[in-house]
N, C-alpha and C positions, 0 to 999 in steps of 0.2 A: 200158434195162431194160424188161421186157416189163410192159405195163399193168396185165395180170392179174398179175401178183405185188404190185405196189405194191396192187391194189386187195385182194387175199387179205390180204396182212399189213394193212392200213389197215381193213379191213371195207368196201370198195365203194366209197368214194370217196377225194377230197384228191389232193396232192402229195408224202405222204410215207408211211410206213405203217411198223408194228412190231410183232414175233410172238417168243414165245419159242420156240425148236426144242428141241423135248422129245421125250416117250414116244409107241409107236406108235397110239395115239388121234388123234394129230396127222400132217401132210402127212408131215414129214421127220422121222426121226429121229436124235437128238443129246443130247447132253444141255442143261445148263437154259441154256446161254447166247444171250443175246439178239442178234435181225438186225433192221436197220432198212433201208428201201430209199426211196429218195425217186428222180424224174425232175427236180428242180431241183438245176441247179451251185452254187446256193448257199448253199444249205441242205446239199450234200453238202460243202462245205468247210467251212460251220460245226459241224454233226456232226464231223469228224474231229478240229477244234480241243477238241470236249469231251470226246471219246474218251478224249485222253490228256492232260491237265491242263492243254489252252488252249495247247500248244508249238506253234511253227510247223512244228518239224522233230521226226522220231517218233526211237527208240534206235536201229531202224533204219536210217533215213534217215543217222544222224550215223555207226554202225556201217560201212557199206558206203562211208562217202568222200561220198554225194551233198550231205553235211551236214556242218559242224564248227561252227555256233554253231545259237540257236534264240533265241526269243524265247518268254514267255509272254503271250498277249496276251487272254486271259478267264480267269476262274474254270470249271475243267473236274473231270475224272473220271479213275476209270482203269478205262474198259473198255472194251479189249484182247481182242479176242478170242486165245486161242495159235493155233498154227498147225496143229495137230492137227487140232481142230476145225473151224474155217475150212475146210480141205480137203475135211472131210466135207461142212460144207455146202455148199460150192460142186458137191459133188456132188448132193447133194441137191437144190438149186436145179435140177439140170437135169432131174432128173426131175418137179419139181412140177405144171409145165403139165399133160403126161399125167397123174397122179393125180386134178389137178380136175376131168378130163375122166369120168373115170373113176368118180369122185364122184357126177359130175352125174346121173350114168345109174343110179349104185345108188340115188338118191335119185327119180328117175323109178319106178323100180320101186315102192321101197314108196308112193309116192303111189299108184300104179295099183293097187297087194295093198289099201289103206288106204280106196279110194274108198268113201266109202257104209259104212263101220265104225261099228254102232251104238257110242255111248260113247267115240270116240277122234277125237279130230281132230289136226290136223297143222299147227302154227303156221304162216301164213304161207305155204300151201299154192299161193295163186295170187299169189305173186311172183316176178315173170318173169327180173328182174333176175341180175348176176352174183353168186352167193354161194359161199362155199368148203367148203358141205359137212363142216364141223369137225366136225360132230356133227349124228346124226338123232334131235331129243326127237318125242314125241306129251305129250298133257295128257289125263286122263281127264276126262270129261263128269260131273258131276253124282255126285261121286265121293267120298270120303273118303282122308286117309292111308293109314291102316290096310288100305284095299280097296286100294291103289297098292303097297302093301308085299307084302300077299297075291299080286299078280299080278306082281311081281317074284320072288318066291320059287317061284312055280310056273314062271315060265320058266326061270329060274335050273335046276330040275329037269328041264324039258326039254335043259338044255345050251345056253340062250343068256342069255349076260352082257348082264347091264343097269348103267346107275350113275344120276345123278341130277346135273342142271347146270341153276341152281346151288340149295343150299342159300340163302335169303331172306338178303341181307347185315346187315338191321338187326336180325337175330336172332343172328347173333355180338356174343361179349363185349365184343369189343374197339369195336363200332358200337350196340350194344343202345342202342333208343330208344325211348321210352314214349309209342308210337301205335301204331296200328295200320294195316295197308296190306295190306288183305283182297285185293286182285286180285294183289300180288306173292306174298302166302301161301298161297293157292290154285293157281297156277302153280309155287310149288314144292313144294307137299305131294303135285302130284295128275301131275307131268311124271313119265316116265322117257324117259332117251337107250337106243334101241336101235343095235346094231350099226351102225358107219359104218366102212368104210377100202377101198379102190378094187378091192381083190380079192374083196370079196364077189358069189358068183356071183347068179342070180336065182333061181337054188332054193333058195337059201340063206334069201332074203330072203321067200320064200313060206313057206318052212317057222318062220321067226320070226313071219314074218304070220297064218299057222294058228291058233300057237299063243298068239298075241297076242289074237286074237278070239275064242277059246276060252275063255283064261279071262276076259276082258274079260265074255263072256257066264255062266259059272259064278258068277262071284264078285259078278254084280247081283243 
């Protein structure tokens, strides 16, 4: 298994790593089902015991003859990926390396459009490290919602899609907690993710940088 895939699924380090293969925002496209990758033997033999309900032998395995009993021997799961899927990603898999490469360089750019942008910085800018490029946020400077929403709305006009990752967690319902955690609510009030995915040209990336510092500068 190639390093850089464990370290992409895992976020950069460990010996095992996990990603949901979803919509095209993401490396591969597939739908919601989950890939796990690890480089230790035995952690991939204990994975495959939970996969499917802790059996030593899969329906498979017992289908084709290589198997006629099993045993159960953990408390396990049942996911299974089918085989439709599976194929894709195994496609998919082969194209990843090249997209993070690809990645890496649309992410080069806008640091380079981005240098020296009064009001915008770019989290994490001088880390040298391997990352996967999932998504490209900036954070406004000294900013408000309201001003982060206006400047979403006027790119949006110029024709480049923005979204917003993530929404503060302890402000959903289901987590709502009675504090407050002013550096996480200012990182999500004042972030937006611009354009990421490995075909974006570099004019592309200037022409959202344009119009990024434009209204960055209008709307102060």
């Amino acid at each position: 298994m190639d390093n850089r895939l464990v370290m992409y699924l895992h976020g950069g380090s460990g010996n095992h790593g996990c990603g949901a293969i979803v919509n095209s925002t993401c490396h591969m496209i597939e739908e919601i089902p989950k890939l796990l990758v690890t480089n230790s033997e035995e952690l991939y033999e204990r994975f495959k015991l939970l996969r499917s309900h802790g059996m030593t032998a899969t329906s498979y395995e017992r289908a084709s003859g290589h198997a006629t009993q099993y045993d159960v021997v953990s408390i396990g799961f049942n996911y299974r990926m089918d085989d439709i899927r599976a194929s894709l990603a195994c496609v998919q898999l082969g194209k990843l390396p090249d997209d993070l490469e690809k990645r890496a360089r649309v992410r080069a750019w806008y640091e380079e459009a981005l240098k020296g942008a009064s009001g915008v910085e770019v989290p994490f800018s001088d880390y040298k490290e391997f990352v996967s490029n999932y998504i490209f946020p900036i954070v406004l400077k000294n900013s408000s919602r309201a001003r982060r929403d206006a400047i979403r709305a006027g790119l949006s006009e110029a024709g480049v899609q923005t979204s917003v990752h993530y929404p503060a967690v302890h402000r959903f319902s289901a987590y709502q907690i009675q504090r407050r955690l002013p550096v996480t609510e200012y990182v999500a009030d004042h972030e937006i993710t611009l354009p990421m995915y490995g075909n974006l040209r570099e004019d592309d990336v200037q022409y959202i940088c344009s119009h990024l510092k434009r209204l960055v500068a209008a709307e102060g």
